[in-house]
C-alpha positions in Angstrom: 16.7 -14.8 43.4 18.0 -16.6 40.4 17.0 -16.7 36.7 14.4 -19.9 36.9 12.4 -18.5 40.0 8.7 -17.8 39.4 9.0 -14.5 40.8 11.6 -13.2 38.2 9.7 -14.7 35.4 6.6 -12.8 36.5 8.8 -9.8 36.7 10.5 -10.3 33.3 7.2 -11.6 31.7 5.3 -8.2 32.6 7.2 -6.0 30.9 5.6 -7.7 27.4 2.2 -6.4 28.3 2.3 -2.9 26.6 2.2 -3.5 22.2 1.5 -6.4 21.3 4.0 -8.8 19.2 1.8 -8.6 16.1 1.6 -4.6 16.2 5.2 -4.0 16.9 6.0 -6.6 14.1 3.6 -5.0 11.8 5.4 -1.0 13.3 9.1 -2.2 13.4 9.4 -3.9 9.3 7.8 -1.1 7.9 10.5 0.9 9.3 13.6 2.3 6.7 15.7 -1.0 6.0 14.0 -3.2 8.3 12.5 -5.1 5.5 15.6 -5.8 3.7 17.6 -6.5 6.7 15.2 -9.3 7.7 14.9 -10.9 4.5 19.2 -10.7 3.8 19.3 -12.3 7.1 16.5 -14.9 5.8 17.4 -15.4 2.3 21.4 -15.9 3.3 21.7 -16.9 6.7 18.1 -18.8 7.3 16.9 -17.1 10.0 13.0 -16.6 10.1 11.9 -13.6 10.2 9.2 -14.3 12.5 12.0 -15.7 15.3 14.3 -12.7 14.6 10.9 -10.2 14.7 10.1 -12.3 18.0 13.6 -11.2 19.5 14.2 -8.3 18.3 10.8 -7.4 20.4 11.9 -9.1 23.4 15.2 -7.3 23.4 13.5 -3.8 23.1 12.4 -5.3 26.2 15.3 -5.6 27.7 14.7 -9.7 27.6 16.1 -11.9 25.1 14.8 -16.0 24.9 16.5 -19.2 25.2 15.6 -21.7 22.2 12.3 -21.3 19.9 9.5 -23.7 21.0 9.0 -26.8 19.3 5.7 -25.9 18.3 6.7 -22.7 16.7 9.5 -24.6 14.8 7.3 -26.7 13.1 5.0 -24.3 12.0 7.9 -22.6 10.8 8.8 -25.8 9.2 5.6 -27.0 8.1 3.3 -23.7 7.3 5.0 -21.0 6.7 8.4 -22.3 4.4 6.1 -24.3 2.0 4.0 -21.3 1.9 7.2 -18.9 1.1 8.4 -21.5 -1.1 5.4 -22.0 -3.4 4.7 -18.0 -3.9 8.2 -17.3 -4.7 8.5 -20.2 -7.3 5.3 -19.0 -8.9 6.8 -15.4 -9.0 8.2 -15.7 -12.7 4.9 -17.3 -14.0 2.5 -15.0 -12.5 4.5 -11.9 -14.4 2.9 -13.8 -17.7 -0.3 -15.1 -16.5 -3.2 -13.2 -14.6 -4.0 -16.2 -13.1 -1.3 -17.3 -11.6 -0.8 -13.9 -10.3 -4.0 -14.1 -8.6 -2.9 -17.4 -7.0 0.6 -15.9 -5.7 -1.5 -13.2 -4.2 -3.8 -15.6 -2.7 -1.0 -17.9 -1.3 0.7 -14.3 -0.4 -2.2 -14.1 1.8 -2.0 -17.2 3.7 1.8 -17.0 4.1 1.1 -13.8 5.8 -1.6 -15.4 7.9 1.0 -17.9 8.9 3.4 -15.6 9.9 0.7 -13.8 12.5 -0.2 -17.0 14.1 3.7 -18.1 14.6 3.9 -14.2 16.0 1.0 -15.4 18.2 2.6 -18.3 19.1 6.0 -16.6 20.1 4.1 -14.4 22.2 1.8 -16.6 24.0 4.6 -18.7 24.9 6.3 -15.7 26.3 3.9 -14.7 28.4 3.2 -18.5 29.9 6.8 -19.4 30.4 7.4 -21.9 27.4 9.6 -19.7 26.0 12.3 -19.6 28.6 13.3 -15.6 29.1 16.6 -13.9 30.6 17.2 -10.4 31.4 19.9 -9.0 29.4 22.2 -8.5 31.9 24.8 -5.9 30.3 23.8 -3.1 29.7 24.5 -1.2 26.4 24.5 -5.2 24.7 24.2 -5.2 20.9 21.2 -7.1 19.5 23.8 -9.1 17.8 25.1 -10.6 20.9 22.0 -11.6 22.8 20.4 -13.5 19.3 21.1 -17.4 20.0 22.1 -17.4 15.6 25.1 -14.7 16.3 27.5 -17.1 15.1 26.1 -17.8 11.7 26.1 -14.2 11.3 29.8 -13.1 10.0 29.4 -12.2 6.4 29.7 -8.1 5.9 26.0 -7.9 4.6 24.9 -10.3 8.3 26.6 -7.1 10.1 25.3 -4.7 8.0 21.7 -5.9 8.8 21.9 -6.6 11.8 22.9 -3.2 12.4 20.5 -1.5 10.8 17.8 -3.9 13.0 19.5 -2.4 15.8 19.4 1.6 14.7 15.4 1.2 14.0 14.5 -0.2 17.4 13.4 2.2 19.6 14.5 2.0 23.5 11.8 1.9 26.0 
């Protein structure tokens, strides 16, 4: 049997169908340094935390995904970066005015909105096959070296995340 055949796919696909993306998302970043790690990894590496959410997931799994779907990319591109964008520039101004605090929480809101419906996405497309999945095929293989963005990953404070990403996950 080799990696494209339907039956593998099935096989690899049904071992998604316990928590859903969404929930583990919403479990896993709430976890001690999860939050951080995802946003050093955004902030200085641009990664999307949504994608690395999406993987991280999958590799829990024991799966890991070949490139992000164009679809999901542009959302990414389109939704939820304007969206991050505008409520950080507003952050300084809404410390000084109720209503553009109100705003920012409002647009807060919708970014997170955004980010559930790329999650969505990312998991839809795993389940159907437009988001191309491999079994990780050694075992004991860091979450580092199954993420497609390892290489841009190098600084001591990449590592350091990544790392703590990896100590939060919790094996199957």
């Amino acid at each position: 049997m080799n990696d494209d055949s339907t039956e593998l796919s099935a096989h690899l696909r049904s071992r998604l169908a316990g928590k859903s993306l969404w929930d583990f998302a919403l479990d896993f970043y709430a976890r001690d340094g999860v939050e951080q790690a995802c946003l050093t990894l955004q902030d200085e590496a641009d990664v999307e935390v949504t994608e690395l959410l999406w993987r991280c997931w999958l590799y829990r799994h024991g799966l890991r995904a070949g490139d992000t779907p164009l679809d999901v990319r542009q959302w990414q591109h389109d939704v939820i970066s304007p969206l991050r964008r505008l409520r950080r520039d507003l952050k300084p101004a809404a410390r000084e005015r109720a209503n553009v605090a109100s705003l920012r929480q409002r647009i807060k809101q919708a970014e997170l909105d955004a980010e559930r419906e790329c999650l969505l996405r990312l998991e839809a497309h795993s389940g159907t096959g437009l988001a191309p999945l491999f079994e990780i095929s050694r075992p004991g293989s860091t979450l580092g070296k199954v993420l497609p963005f390892s290489p841009q990953l190098q600084k001591k404070s990449h590592l350091l995340a990544l790392g703590t990403l990896q100590s939060q996950l919790d094996p199957l």
